[in-house]
N, C-alpha and C positions, 0 to 999 in steps of 0.2 A: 504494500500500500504506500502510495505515496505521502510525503511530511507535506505536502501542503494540498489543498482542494481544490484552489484554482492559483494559476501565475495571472498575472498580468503583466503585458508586454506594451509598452509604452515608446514609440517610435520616438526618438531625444536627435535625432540626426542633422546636424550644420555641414549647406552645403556652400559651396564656393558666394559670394556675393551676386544678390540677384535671379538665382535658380531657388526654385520654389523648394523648401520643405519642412518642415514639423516643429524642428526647432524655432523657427520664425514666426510661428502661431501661439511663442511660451510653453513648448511642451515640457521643457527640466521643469519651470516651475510649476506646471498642470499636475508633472507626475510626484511629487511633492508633496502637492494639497491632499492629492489620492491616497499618498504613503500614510502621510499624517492622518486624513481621516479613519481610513483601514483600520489602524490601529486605534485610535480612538475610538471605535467602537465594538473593540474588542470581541468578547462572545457574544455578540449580537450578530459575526457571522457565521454561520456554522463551517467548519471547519479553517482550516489556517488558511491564508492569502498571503501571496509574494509579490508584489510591487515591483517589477524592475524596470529596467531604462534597456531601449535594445537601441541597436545601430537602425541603416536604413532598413526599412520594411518594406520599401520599391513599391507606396502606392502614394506618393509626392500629390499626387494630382487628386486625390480625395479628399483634400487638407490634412488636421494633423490626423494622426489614425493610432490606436491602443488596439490592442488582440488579445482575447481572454481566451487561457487554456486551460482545462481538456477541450472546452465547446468547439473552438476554431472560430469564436465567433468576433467578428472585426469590426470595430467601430469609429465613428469618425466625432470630433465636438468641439464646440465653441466655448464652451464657458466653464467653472466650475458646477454652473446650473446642473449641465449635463453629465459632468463625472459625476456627482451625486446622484440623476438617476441613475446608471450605472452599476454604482456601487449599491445602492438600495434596492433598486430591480434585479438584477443580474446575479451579484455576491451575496446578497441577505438573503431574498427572493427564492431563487432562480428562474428570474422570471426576463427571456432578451426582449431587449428594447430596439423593437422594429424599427421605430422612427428615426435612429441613428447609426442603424446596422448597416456597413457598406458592401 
């Protein structure tokens, strides 16, 4: 069995000046806000969550993008609005949030 229930993968990638990607959307500190909440709410998720930062994820053109595993399921967002759904739907839940699913 695996130490944790889901990873999340948080696209953190700076590309050259001027090319579109992830990092340019705030994403170190998006995946941050997510770390710190995660954790803050502690056993309120059922089982452990990993928070990480990955390189490029080669979908630049959906804006920023986070991939939750086991699901495979990829998502795209603007604000901490929507990392909170997320987190709430998705990790507490298990419930994917179609409206941000890419």
């Amino acid at each position: 069995m695996s130490h944790f229930k889901h990873h999340v993968f948080f696209c953190t990638n700076q590309r050259a000046e001027g090319e579109m990607c992830c990092n340019n959307h705030g994403a170190n500190e998006v995946r941050a806000y997510a770390k710190d909440r995660v954790k803050a709410l502690g056993d309120q998720i059922p089982g452990s969550v990993r928070i990480n930062a990955a390189g490029c994820l080669d979908r630049c053109g959906e804006g920023p993008v986070l991939v939750v595993y086991p699901e495979a399921v990829w998502y795209t967002y603007v604000d901490r609005e929507d990392i909170d759904e997320i987190i709430d739907e998705h990790l507490v839940h298990g419930r994917v949030v179609e409206r941000l699913k890419v």
